[in-house]
C-alpha positions as YAML, in Angstrom:
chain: A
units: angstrom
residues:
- id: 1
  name: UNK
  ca: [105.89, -109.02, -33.57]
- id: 2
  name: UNK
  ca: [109.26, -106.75, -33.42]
- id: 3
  name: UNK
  ca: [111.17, -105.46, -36.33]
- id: 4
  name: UNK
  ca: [114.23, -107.81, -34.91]
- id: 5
  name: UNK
  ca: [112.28, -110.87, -34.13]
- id: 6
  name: UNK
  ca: [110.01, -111.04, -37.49]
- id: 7
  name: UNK
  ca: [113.52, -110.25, -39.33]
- id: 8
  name: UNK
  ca: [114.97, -113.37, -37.70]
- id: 9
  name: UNK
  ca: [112.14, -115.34, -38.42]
- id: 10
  name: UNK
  ca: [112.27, -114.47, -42.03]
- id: 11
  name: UNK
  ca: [116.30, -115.05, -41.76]
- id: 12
  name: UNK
  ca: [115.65, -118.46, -40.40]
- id: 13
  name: UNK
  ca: [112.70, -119.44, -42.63]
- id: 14
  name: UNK
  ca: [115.11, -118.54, -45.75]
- id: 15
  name: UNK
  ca: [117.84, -120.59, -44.56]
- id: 16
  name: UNK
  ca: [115.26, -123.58, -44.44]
- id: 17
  name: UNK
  ca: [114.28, -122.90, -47.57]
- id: 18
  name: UNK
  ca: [118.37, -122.54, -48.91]
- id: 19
  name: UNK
  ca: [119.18, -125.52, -47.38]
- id: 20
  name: UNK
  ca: [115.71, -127.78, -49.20]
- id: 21
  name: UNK
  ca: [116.99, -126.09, -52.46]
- id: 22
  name: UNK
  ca: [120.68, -127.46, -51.66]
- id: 23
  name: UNK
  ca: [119.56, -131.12, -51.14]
- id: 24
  name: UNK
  ca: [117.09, -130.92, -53.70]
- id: 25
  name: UNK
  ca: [119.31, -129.37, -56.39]
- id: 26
  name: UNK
  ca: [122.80, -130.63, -55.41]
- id: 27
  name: UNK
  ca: [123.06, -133.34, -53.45]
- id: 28
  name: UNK
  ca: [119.81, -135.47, -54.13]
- id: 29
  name: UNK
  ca: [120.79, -135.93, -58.03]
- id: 30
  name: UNK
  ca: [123.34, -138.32, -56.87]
- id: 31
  name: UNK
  ca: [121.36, -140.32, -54.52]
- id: 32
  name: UNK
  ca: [119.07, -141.64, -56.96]
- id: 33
  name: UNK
  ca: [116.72, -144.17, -56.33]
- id: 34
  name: UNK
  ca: [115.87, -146.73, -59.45]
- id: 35
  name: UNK
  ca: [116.41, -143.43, -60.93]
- id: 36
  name: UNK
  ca: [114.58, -140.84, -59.06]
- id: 37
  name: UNK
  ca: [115.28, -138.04, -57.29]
- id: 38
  name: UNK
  ca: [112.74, -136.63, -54.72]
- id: 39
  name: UNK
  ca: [111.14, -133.45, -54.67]
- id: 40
  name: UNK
  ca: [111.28, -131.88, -51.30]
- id: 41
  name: UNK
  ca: [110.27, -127.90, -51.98]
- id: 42
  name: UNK
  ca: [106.75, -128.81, -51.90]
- id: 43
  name: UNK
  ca: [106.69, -130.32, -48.84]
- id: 44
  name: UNK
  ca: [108.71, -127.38, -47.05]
- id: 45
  name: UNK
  ca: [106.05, -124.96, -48.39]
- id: 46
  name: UNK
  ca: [103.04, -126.98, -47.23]
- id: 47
  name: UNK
  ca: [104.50, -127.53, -43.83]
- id: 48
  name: UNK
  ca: [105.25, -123.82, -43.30]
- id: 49
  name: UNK
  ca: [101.34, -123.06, -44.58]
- id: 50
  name: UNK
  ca: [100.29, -125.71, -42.35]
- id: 51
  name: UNK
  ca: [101.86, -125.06, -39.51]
- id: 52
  name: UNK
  ca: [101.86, -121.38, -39.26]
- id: 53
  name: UNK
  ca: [99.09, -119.87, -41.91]
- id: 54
  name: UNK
  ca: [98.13, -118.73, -45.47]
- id: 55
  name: UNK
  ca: [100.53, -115.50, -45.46]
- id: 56
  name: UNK
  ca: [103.92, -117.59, -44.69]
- id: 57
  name: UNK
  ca: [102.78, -120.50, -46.99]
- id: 58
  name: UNK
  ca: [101.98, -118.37, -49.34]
- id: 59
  name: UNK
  ca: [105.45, -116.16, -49.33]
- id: 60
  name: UNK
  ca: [107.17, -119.82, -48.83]
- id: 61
  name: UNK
  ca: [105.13, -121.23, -51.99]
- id: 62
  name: UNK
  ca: [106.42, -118.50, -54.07]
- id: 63
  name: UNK
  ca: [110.01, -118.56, -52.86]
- id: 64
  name: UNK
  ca: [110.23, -122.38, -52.73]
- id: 65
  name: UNK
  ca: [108.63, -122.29, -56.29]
- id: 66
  name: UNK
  ca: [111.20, -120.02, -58.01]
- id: 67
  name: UNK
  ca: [113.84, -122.57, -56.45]
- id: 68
  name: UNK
  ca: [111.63, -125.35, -57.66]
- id: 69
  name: UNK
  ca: [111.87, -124.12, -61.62]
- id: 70
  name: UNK
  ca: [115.30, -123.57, -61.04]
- id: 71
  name: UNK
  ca: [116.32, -126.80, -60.19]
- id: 72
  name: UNK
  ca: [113.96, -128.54, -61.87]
- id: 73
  name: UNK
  ca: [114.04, -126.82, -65.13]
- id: 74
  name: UNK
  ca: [110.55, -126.37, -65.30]
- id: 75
  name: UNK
  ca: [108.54, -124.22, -67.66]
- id: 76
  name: UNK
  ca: [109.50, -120.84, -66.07]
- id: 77
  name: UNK
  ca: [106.54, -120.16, -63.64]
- id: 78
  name: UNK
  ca: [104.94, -123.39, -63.06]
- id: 79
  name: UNK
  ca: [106.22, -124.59, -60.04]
- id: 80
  name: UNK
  ca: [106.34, -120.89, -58.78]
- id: 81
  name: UNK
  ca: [102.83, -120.19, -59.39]
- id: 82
  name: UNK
  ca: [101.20, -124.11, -58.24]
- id: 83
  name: UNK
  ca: [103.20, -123.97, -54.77]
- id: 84
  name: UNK
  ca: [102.43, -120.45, -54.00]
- id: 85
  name: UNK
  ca: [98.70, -120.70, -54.96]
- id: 86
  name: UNK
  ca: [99.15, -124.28, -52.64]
- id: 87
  name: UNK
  ca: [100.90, -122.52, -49.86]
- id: 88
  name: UNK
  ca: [97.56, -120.54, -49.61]
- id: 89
  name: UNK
  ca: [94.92, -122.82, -50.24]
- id: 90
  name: UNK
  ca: [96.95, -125.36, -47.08]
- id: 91
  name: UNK
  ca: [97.91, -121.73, -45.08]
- id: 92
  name: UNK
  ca: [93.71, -120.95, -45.10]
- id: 93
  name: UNK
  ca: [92.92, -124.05, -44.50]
- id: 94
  name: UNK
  ca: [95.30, -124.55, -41.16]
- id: 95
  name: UNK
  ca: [93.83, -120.96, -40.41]
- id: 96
  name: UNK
  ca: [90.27, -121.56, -40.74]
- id: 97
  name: UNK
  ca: [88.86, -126.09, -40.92]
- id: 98
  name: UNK
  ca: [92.11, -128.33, -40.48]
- id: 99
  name: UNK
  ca: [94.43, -128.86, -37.25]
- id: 100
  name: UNK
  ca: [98.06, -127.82, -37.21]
- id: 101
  name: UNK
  ca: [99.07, -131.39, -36.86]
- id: 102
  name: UNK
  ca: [101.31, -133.99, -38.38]
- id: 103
  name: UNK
  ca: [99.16, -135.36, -39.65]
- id: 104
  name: UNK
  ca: [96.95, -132.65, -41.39]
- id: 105
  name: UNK
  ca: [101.11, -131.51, -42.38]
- id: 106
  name: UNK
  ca: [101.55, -135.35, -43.90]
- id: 107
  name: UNK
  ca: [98.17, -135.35, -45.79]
- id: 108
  name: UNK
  ca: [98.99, -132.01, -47.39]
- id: 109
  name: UNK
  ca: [102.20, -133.17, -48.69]
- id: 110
  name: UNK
  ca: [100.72, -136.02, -50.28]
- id: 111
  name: UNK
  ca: [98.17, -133.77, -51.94]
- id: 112
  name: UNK
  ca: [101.04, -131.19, -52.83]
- id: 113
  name: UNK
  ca: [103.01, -134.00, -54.03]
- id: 114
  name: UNK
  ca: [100.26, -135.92, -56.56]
- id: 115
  name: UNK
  ca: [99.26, -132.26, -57.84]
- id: 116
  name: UNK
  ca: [103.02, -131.70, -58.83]
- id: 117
  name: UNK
  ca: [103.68, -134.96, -60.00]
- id: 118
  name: UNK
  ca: [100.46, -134.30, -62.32]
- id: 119
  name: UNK
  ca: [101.34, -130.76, -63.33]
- id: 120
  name: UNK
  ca: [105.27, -132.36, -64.20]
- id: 121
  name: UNK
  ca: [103.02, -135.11, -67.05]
- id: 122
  name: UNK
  ca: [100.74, -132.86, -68.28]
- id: 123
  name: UNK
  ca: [103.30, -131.81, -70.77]
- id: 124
  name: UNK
  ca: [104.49, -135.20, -71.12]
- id: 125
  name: UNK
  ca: [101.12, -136.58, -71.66]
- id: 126
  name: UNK
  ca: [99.42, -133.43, -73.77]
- id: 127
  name: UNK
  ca: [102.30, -132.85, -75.72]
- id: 128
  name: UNK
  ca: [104.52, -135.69, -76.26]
- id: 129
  name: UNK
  ca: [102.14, -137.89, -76.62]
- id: 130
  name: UNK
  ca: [104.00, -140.61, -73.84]
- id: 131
  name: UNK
  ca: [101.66, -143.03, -72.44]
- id: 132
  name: UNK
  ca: [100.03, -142.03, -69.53]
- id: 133
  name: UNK
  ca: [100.59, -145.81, -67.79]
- id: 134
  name: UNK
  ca: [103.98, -145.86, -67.01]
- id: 135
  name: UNK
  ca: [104.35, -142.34, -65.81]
- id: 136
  name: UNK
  ca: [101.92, -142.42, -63.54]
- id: 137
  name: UNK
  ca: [103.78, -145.43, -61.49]
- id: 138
  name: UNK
  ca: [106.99, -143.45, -61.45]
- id: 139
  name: UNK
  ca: [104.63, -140.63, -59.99]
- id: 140
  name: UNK
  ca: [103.43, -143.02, -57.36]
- id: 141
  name: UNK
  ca: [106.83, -143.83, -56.55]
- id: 142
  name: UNK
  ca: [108.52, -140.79, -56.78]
- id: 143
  name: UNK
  ca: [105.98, -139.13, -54.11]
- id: 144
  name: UNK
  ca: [106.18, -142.05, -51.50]
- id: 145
  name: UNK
  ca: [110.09, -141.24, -52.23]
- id: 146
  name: UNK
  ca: [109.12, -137.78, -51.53]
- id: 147
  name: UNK
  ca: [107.04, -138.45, -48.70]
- id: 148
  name: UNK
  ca: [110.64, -140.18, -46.54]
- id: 149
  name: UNK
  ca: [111.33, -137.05, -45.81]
- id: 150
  name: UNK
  ca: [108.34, -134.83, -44.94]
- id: 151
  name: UNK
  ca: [109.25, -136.46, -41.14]
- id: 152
  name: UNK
  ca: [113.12, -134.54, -40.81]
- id: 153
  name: UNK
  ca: [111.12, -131.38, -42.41]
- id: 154
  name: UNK
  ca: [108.49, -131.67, -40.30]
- id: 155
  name: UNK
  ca: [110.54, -131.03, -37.73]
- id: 156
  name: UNK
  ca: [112.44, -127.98, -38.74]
- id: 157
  name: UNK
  ca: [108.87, -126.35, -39.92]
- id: 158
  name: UNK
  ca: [107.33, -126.87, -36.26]
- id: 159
  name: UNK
  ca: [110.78, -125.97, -34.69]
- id: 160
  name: UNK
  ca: [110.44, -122.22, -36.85]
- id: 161
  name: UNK
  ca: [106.59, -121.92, -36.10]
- id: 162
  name: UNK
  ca: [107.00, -122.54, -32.57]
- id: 163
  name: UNK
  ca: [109.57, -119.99, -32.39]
- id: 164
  name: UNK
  ca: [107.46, -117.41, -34.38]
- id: 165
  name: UNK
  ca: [104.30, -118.29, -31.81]
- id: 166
  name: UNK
  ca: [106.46, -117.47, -28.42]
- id: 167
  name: UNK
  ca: [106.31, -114.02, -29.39]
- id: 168
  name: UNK
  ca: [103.56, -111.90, -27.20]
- id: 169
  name: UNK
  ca: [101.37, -109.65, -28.76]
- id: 170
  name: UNK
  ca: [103.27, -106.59, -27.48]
- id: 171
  name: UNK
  ca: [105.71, -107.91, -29.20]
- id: 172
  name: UNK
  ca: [108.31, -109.45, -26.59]
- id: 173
  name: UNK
  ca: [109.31, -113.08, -26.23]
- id: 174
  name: UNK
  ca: [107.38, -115.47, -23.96]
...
């Protein structure tokens, strides 16, 4: 790939990923449903390692991570390091068993989804001592929140791999 076209990719990629942290840090607080607010960064981060390998799921995991802790306030790291190791465990798998599909994209989410739902009670749980019962249903419904809008990124994910894959090995555009 060129110089020029893997620096617009990366330009274009990081927009994505500004414009998930926007929604999910600025405008999604105040569209609250029976008081939740979805998390979206995961799913960007699996559909990039889905759809176009373990390298730029991996580089989105960490990226979409930091934002992730950010907005989130999260212990500092633990978003960061979960969707960047899950950007390359879905990124290896798209490169090696699974199908680039929507619906190997859909079943990741959910996975990425439960796992940070689970890593968000441990605390909660652990240390806190809350019951486990009644955070596990806002889990449930939080991710199936989540999940309304892995479609719309879906979309933007396999309109930026698509893009990336019409480049020729020589390096020019198909």
């Amino acid at each position: 790939m060129k110089k020029h076209t893997l620096l617009f990719s990366v330009v274009l990629h990081a927009l994505l990923l500004i414009a998930v942290y926007i929604f999910q840090s600025m405008i999604f607080p105040y569209l609250r449903l029976t008081g939740l607010t979805p998390l979206i960064l995961p799913i960007v981060s699996t559909g990039v390692a889905v759809y176009e390998g373990r390298d730029a799921g991996g580089i989105m995991g960490l990226f979409a991570g930091i934002f992730c802790d950010v907005s989130l306030n999260e212990p500092v790291g633990a978003f960061t390091v979960l969707l960047t190791v899950l950007g390359l465990v879905a990124g290896a798998l798209a490169d090696t068993i699974i199908a680039r599909s929507f619906a190997t994209y859909f079943l990741s989410c959910i996975a990425a989804l439960i796992i940070s739902a689970l890593m968000q009670m441990f605390p909660l749980v652990f240390l806190q001592g809350i019951p486990i019962q009644p955070l596990t249903s806002t889990a449930i419904r939080q991710t199936i929140y989540s999940l309304l809008f892995s479609l719309p990124i879906w979309f933007f994910v396999q309109a930026l791999g698509k893009r990336a894959q019409r480049v020729s090995p020589s390096g020019r555009p198909l």
